[in-house]
N, CA, C and O atoms as CSV, one atom per row, in Angstrom:
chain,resi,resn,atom,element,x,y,z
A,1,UNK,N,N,-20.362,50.798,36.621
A,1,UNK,CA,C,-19.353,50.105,35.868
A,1,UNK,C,C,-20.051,49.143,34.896
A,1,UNK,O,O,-21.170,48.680,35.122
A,2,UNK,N,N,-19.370,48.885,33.866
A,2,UNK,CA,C,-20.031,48.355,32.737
A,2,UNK,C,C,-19.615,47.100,32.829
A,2,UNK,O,O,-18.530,46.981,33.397
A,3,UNK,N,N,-20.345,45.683,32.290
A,3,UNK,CA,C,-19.992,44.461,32.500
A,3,UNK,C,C,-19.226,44.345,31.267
A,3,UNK,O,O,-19.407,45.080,30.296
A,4,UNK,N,N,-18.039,43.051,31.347
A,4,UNK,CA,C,-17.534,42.790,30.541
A,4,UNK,C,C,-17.650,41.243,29.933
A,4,UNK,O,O,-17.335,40.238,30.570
A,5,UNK,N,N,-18.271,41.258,28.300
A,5,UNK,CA,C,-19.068,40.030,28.318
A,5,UNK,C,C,-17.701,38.849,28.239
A,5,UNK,O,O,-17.787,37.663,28.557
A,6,UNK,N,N,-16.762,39.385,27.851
A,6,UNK,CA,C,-15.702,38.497,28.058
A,6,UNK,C,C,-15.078,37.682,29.591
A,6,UNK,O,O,-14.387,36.668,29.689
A,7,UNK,N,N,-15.517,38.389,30.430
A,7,UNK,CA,C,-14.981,38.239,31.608
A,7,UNK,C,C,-16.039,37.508,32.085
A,7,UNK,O,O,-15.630,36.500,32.659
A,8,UNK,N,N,-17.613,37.639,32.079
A,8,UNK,CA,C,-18.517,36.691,32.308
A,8,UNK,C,C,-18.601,35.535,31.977
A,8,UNK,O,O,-19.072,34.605,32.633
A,9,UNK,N,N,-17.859,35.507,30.266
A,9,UNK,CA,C,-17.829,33.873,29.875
A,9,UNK,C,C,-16.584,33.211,30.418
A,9,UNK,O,O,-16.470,31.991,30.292
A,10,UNK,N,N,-15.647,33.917,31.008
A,10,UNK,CA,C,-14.475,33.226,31.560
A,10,UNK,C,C,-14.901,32.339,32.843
A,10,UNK,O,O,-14.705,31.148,33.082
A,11,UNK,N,N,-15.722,33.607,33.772
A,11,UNK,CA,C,-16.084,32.973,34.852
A,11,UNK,C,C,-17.120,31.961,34.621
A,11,UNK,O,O,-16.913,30.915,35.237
A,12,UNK,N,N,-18.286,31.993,33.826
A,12,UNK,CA,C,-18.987,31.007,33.638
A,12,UNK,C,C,-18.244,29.697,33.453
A,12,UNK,O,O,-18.108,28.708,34.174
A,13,UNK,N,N,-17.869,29.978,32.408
A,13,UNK,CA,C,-16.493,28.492,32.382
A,13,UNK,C,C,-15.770,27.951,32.978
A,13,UNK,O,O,-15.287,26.837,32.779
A,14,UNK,N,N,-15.509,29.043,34.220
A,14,UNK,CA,C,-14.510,28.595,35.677
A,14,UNK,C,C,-15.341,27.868,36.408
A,14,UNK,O,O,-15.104,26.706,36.741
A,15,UNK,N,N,-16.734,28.731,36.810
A,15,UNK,CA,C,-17.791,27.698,37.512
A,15,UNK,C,C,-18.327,26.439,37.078
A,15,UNK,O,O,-19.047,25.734,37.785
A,16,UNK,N,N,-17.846,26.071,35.507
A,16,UNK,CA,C,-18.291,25.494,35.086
A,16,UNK,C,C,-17.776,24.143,35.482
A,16,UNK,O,O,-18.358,23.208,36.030
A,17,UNK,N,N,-16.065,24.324,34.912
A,17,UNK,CA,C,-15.286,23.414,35.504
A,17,UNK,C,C,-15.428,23.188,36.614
A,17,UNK,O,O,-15.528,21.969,36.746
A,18,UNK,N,N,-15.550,24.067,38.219
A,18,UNK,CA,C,-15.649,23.933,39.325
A,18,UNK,C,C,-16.805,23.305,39.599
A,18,UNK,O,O,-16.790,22.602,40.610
A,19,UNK,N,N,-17.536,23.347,39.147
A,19,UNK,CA,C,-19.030,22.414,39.615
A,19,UNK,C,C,-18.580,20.746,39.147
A,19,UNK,O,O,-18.459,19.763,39.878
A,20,UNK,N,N,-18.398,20.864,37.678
A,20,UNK,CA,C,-17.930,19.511,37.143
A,20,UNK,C,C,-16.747,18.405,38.253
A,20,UNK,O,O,-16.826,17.181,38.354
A,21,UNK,N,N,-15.814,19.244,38.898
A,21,UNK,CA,C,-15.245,18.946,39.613
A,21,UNK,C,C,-15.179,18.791,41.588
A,21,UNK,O,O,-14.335,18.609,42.466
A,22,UNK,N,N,-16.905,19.043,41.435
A,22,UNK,CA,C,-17.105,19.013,42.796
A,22,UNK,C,C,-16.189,19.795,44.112
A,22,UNK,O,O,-16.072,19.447,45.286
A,23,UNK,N,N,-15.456,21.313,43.171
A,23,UNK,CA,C,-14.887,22.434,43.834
A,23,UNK,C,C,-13.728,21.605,44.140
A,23,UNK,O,O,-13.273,22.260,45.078
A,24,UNK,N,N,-12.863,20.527,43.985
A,24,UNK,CA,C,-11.689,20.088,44.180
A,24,UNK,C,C,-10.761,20.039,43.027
A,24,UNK,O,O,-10.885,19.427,41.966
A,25,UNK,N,N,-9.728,20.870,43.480
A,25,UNK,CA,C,-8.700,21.235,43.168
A,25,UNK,C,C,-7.824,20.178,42.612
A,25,UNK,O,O,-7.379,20.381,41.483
A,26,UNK,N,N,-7.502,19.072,43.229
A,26,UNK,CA,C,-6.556,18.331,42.846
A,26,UNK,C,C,-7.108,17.446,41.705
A,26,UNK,O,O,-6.292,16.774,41.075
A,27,UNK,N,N,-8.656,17.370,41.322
A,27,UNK,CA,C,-9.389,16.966,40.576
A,27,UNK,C,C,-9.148,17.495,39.375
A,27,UNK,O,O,-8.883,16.861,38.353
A,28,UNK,N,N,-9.290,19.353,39.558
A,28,UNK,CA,C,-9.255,20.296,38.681
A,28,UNK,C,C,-8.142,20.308,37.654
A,28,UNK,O,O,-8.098,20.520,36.442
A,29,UNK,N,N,-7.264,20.003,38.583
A,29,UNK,CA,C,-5.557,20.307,37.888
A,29,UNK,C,C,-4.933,18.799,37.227
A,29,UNK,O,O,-4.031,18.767,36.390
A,30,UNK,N,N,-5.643,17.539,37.816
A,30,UNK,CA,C,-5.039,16.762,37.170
A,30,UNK,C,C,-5.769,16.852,35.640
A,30,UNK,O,O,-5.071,16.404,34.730
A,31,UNK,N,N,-7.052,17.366,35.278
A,31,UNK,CA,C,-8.068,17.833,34.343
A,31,UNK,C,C,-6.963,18.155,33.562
A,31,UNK,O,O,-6.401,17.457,32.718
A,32,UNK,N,N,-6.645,19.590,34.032
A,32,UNK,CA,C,-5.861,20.560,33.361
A,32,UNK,C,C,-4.488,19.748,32.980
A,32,UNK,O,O,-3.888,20.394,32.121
A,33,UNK,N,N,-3.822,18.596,33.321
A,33,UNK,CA,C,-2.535,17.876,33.078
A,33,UNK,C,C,-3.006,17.003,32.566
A,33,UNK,O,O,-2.096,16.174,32.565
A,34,UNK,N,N,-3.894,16.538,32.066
A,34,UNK,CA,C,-3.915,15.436,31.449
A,34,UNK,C,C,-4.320,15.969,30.303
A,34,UNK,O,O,-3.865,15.453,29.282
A,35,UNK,N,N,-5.521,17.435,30.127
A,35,UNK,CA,C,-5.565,17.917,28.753
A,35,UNK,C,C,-4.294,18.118,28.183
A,35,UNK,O,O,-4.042,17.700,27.053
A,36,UNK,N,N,-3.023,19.056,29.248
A,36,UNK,CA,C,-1.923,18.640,28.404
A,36,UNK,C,C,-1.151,18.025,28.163
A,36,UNK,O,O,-0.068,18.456,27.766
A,37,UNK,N,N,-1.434,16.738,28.321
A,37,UNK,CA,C,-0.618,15.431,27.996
A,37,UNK,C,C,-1.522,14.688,26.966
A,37,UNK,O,O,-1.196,13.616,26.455
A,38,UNK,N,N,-2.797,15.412,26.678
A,38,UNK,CA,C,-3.045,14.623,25.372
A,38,UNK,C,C,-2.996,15.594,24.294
A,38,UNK,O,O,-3.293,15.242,23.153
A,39,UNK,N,N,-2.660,16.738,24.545
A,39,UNK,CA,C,-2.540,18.057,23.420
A,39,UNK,C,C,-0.983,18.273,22.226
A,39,UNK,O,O,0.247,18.242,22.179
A,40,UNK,N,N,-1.752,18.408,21.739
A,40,UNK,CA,C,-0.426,18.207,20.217
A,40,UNK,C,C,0.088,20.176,20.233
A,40,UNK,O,O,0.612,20.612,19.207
A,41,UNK,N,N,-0.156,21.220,21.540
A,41,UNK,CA,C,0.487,21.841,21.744
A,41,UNK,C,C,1.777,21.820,22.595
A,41,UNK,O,O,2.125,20.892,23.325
A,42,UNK,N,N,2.317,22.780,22.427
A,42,UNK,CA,C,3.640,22.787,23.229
A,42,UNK,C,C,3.207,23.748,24.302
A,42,UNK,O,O,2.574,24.785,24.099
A,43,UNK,N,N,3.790,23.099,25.967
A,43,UNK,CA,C,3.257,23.687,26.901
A,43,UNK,C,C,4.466,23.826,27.725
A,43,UNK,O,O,5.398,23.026,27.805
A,44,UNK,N,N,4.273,25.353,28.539
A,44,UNK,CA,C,5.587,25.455,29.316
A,44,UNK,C,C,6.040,24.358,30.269
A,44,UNK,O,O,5.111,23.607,30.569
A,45,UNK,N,N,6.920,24.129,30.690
A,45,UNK,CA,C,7.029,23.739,31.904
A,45,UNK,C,C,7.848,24.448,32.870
A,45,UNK,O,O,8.886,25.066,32.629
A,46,UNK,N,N,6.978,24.215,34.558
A,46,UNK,CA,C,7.983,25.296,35.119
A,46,UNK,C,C,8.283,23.891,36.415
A,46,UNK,O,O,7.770,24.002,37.528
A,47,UNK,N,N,8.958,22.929,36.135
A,47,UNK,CA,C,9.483,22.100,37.133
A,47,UNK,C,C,11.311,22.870,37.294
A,47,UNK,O,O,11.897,23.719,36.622
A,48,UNK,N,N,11.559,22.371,38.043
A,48,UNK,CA,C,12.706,22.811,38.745
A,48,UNK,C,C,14.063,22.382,38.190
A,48,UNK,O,O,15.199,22.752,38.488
A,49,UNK,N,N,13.486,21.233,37.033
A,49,UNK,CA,C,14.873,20.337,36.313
A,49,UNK,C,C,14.852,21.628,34.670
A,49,UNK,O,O,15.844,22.002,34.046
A,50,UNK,N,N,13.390,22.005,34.405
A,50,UNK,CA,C,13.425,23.213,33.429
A,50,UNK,C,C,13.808,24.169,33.657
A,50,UNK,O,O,14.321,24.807,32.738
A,51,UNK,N,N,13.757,24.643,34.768
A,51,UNK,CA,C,14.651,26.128,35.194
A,51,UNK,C,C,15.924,26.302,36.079
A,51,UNK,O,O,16.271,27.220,36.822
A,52,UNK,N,N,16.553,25.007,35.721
A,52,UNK,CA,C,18.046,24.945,36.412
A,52,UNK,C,C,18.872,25.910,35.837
A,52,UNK,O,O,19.740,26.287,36.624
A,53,UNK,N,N,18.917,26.574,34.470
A,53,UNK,CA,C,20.057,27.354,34.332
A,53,UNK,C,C,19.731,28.758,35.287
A,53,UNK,O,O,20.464,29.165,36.188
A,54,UNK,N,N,18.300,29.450,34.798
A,54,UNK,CA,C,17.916,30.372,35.699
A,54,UNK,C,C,17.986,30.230,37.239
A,54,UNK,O,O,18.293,31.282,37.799
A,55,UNK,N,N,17.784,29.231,38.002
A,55,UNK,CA,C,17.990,28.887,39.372
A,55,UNK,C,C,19.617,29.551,39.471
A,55,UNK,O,O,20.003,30.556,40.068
A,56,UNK,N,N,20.461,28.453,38.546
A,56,UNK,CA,C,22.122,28.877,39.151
A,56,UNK,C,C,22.233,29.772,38.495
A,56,UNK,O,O,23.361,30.133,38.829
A,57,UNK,N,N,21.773,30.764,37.446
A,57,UNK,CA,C,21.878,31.960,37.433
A,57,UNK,C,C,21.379,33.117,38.368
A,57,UNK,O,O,21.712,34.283,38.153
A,58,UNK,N,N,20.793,32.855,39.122
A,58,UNK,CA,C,20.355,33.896,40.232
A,58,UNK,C,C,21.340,33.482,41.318
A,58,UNK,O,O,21.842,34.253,42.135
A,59,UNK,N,N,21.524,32.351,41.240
A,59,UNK,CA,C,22.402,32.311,42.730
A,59,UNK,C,C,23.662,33.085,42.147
A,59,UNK,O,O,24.060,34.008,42.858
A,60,UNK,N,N,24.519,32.795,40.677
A,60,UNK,CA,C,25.417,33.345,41.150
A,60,UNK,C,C,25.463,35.139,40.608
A,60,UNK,O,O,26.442,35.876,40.492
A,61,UNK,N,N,24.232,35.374,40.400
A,61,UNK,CA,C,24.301,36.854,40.072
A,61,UNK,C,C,24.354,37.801,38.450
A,61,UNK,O,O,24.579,38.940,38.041
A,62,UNK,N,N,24.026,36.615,38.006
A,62,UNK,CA,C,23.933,37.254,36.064
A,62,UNK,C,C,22.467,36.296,35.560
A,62,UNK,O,O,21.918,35.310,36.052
A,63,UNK,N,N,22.141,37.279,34.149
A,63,UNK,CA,C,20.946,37.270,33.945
A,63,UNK,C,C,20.887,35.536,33.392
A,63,UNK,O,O,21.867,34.842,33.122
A,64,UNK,N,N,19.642,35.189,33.340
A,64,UNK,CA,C,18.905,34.037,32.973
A,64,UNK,C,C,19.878,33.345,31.701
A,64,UNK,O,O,20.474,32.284,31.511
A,65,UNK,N,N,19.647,34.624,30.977
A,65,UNK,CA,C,19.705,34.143,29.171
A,65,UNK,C,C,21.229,34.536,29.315
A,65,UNK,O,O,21.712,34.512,28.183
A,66,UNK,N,N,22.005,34.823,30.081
A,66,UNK,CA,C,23.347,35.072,30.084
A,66,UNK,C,C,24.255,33.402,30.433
A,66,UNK,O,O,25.336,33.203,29.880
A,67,UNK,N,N,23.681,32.406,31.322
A,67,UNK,CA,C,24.175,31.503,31.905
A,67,UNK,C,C,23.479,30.462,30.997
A,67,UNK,O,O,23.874,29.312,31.190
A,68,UNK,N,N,22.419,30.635,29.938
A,68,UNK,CA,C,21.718,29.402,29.532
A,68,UNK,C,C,22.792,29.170,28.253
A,68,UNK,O,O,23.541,30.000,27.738
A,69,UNK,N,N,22.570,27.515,27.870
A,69,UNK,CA,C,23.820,27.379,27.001
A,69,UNK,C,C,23.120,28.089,25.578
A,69,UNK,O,O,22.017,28.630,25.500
A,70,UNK,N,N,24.223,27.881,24.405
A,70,UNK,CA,C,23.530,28.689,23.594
A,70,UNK,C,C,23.137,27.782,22.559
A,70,UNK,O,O,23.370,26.589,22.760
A,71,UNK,N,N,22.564,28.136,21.451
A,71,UNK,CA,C,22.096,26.784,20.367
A,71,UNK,C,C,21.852,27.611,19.298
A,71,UNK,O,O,21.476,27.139,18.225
């Protein structure tokens, strides 16, 4: 199987972060939340107050984009 040089620099960069972060996680991710709280991109959010229409749309049985209001 052939290496993929893309996939090597991903992981390099994963270990990279992971070393920087002394392999802790909660270290890792506040990293990752605070880059996006200083980023002038727009980033999903998947908290539970953002996906209230989809939530009560599954409970009561019609699609997502059917129950979300419209604009």
């Amino acid at each position: 199987m052939t290496r993929d040089p893309i996939l090597d620099e991903v992981r390099t960069i994963r270990e990279g972060i992971a070393k920087e972060h002394d392999y802790d996680l909660n270290s890792i991710f506040e990293m990752f939340r605070q880059n996006a709280a200083n980023s002038d991109r727009t980033h999903v959010n998947l908290s539970a107050s953002a996906n209230s229409h989809a939530v009560a749309a599954a409970h009561i049985g019609v699609a997502a984009d059917e129950a979300s209001p419209r604009r």
